[in-house]
N, C-alpha and C positions, 0 to 999 in steps of 0.2 A: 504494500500500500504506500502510496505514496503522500506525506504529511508535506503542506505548503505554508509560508508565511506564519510563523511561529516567531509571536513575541513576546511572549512569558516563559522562556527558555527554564524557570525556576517550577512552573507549574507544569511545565511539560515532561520532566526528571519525575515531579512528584509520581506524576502519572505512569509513569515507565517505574517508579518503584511499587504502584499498588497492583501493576500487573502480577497475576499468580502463575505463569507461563513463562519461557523463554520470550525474548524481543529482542530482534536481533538489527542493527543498523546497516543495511547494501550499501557497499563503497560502488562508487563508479566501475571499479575494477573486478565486481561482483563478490570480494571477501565479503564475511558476514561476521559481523564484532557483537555479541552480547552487549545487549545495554543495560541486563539488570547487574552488572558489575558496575561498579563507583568509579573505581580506576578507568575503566574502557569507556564510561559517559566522558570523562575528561578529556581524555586519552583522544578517542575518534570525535569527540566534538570541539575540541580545540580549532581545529583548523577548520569546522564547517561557517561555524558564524563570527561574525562580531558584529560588536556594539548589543551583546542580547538578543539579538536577529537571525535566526533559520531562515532560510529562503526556500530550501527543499532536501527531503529527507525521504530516502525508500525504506523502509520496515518492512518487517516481516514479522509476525505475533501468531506462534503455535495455539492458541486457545480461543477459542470463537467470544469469550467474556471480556474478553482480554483486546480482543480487536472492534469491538463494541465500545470500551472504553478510551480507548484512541480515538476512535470515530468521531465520541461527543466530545473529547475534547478538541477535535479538527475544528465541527461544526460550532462546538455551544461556549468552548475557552475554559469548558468544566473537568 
């Protein structure tokens, strides 16, 4: 799935912590980095945003709950 224009990068972690699934971030290059790892949020999102700004992020969320909850926080910033 592809998340776009993400500006609450603090509430978007939150989100990827209350997942109960694997979430994994698609590099360009098609690796797949865990983002329920603390280190790997850091780690592989250093270099996607700055100033607090995601422009665009491919996911992948094994648990249909789990990809439900990305969803409304796409649509609702919840």
């Amino acid at each position: 799935m592809k998340l776009q224009n993400i500006n609450n990068v603090e509430k978007f972690f939150s989100v990827i912590d209350e997942c109960r699934g694997r979430v994994e971030l698609v590099s360009p290059e098609g690796d797949r980095i865990n983002l329920k790892s603390k280190l790997a949020q850091y780690l592989s999102l250093a270099s996607v945003f700055s100033n607090g700004y995601i422009k665009e992020l491919d996911l992948i969320a094994y648990e249909r709950e789990d990809v439900d909850r990305l969803l409304k926080f796409m649509y609702q910033g919840e």
